[in-house]
N, C-alpha and C positions, 0 to 999 in steps of 0.2 A: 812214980806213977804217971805222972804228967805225961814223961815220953811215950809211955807205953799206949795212953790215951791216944796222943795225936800219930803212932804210929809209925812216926820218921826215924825210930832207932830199932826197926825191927829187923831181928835174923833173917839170912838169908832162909833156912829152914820155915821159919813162920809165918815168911810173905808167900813161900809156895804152898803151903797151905792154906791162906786167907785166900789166895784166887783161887784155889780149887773150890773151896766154899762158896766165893764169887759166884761163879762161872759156872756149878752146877746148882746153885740158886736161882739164877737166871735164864738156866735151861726148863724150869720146871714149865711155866704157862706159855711156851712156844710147843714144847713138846704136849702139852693140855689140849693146846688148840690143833694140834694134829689127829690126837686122840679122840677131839671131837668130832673132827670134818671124817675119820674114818668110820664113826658110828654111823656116820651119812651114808660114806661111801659105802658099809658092808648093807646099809638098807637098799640101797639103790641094786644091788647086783642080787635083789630077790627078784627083778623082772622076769619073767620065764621066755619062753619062746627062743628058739634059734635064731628068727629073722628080727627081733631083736638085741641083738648083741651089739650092737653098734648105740644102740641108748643108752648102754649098761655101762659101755666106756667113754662114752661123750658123760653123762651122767657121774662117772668116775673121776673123769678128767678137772671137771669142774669142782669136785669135794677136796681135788688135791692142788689143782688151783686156790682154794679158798685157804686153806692150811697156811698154803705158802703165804700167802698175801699176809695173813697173821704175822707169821714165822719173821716176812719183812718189816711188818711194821714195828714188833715188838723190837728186834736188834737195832733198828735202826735209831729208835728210843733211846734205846742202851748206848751206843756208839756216843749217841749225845751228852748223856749222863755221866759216862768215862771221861769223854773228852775235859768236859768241867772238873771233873776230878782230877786230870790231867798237869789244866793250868793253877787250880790249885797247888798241886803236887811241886810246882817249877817254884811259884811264892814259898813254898814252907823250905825246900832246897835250898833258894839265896838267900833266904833270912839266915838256914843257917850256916850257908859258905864266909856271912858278915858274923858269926856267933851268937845269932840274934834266935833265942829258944823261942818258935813261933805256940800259941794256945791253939783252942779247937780241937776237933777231933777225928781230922783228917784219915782218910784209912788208901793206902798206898793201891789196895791190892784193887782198888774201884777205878784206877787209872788206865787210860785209852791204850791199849796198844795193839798194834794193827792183826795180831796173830791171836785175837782174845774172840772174835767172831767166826773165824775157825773152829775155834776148838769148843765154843757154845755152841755150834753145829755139830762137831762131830758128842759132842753128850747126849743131846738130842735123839742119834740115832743111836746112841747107846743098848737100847732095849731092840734094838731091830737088830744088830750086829749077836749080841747073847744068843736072843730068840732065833736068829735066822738059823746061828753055826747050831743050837741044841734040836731046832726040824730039819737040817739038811742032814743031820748026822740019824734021826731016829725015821722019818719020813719020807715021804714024795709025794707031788701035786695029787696023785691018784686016791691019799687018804687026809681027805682035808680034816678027817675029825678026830686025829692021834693029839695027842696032849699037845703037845710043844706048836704041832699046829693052830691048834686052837687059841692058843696065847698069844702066839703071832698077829692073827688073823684079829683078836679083838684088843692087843694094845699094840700093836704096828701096824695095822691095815692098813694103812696109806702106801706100806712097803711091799706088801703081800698079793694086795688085789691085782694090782697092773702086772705082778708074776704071774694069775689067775688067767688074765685077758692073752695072756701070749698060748694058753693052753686050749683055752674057747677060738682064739682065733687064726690060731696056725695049726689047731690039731694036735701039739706036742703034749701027750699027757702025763708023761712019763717027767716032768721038768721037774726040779729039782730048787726046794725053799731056800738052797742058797742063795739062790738067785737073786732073792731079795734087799739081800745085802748092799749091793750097790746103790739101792735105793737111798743109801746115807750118803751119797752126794748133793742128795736134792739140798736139805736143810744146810751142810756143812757150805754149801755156795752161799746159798739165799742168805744164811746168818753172818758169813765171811763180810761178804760183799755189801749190802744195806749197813753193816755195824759199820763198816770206813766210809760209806755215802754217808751216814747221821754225823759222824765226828766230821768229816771234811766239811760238811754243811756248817755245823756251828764253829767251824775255823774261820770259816768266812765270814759269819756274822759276826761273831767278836773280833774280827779285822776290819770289818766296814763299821761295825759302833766304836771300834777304835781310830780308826780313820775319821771318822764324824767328830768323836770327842776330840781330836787334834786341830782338827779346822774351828770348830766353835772356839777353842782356846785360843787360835792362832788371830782369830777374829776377836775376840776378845783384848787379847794384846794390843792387835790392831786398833783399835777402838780406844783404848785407854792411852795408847802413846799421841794418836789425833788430841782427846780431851786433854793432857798434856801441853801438846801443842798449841792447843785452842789457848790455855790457859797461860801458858809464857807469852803469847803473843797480847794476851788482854793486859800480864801486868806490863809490858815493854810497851803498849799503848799508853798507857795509865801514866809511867814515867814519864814517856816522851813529850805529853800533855803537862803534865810538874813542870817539866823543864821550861816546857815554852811557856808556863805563866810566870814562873819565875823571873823569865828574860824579860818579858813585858814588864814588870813590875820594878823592873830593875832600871831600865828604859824611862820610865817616867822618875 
């Protein structure tokens, strides 16, 4: 039961399911707060007017600017929280390369690795990839209010609308909701890229408090081989005073 706790003797089968668990656990409130900034973004594209349209996508821009901003901070978090899991992960390995059964309850599958913000991006755009292919196949931009549309538009709207802005602003109306789809680069960057900034960031920190805690010890050292020294030098004072009262004494 023990190993099973800390998790170091697990199947290969059972670690590729505990990160899928991971990783679409982790997808849930990045993909939330997309979900919310698009409730902005479809308010915002109720502006009417022709002249217009450039509020609608500046206004736009900003709801899916804000997402993102989430989207980074949240992975970025994450990277850091792996990364600790990481160098945990190295400790419970050499304990037991020496046969040394380490406690706790380590779990493998929460460990940094650089292709794990990837693919929390591409979960993310999970329901935008389904949603896109089930309206590109039933739909077109011309009937935004067919089911699959509709779905799109109110739990991927962050994917949907900027498809919306190329139909208002180039005339194309005839465009086509697959479009949307590549929209699942935005997050799959943003989550990739910030999850290896938060883990490379706490590389460095726990290399420079490692680098500190080696100088203090080093100083330390330093310090105690001095009081050392200080102290052979006071008893070789001490004798060499013996000595010479001795001689004196000797003398008379």
């Amino acid at each position: 039961m023990k190993k099973n706790q800390n998790g170091m003797h697990l199947t290969k089968n059972q670690l590729f399911w505990r990160i899928q668990k991971e990783c679409w656990r982790r997808m849930v409130t990045p993909y939330l707060m997309y979900l919310f900034m698009s409730l902005l973004m479809l308010a915002t594209q109720a502006i009417s007017g022709n002249s217009l349209v450039w509020l609608k996508i500046t206004l736009g821009i900003l709801c899916l600017l804000g997402g993102m901003a989430f989207n980074a901070h949240l992975t970025y978090n994450y990277g850091i929280i792996h990364y600790d899991a990481y160098l945990t992960g190295c400790v419970h390995r050499k304990n037991l390369a020496y046969g040394i059964e380490s406690g706790g309850d380590h779990r493998p599958e929460r460990e940094y690795r650089p292709w794990k913000g990837f693919y929390i991006g591409f979960l993310i755009g999970v329901p935008v990839i389904i949603l896109g292919i089930i309206a590109a196949a039933t739909s077109v931009a011309s009937n935004l209010w067919g089911v699959a549309g509709i779905a799109l538009i109110m739990f991927a709207g962050w994917a949907i609308i900027p498809v919306s802005w190329i139909r208002d602003f180039a005339g194309i109306a005839n465009i086509n909701f697959g479009w949307s789809i590549l929209m699942v680069v935005i997050p799959i960057v943003v989550s990739g890229v910030f999850y290896i900034v938060g883990a490379m960031r706490e590389k460095k920190k726990k290399e420079a408090q490692a680098a500190r805690d080696e100088a203090v010890k080093k100083l330390q050292e330093e310090q105690a081989a001095l009081r050392q020294e200080q102290k052979m030098n006071r008893i070789q004072t001490e004798e060499q005073r013996r000595k010479t009262l001795q001689s004196k004494k000797k003398k008379k």
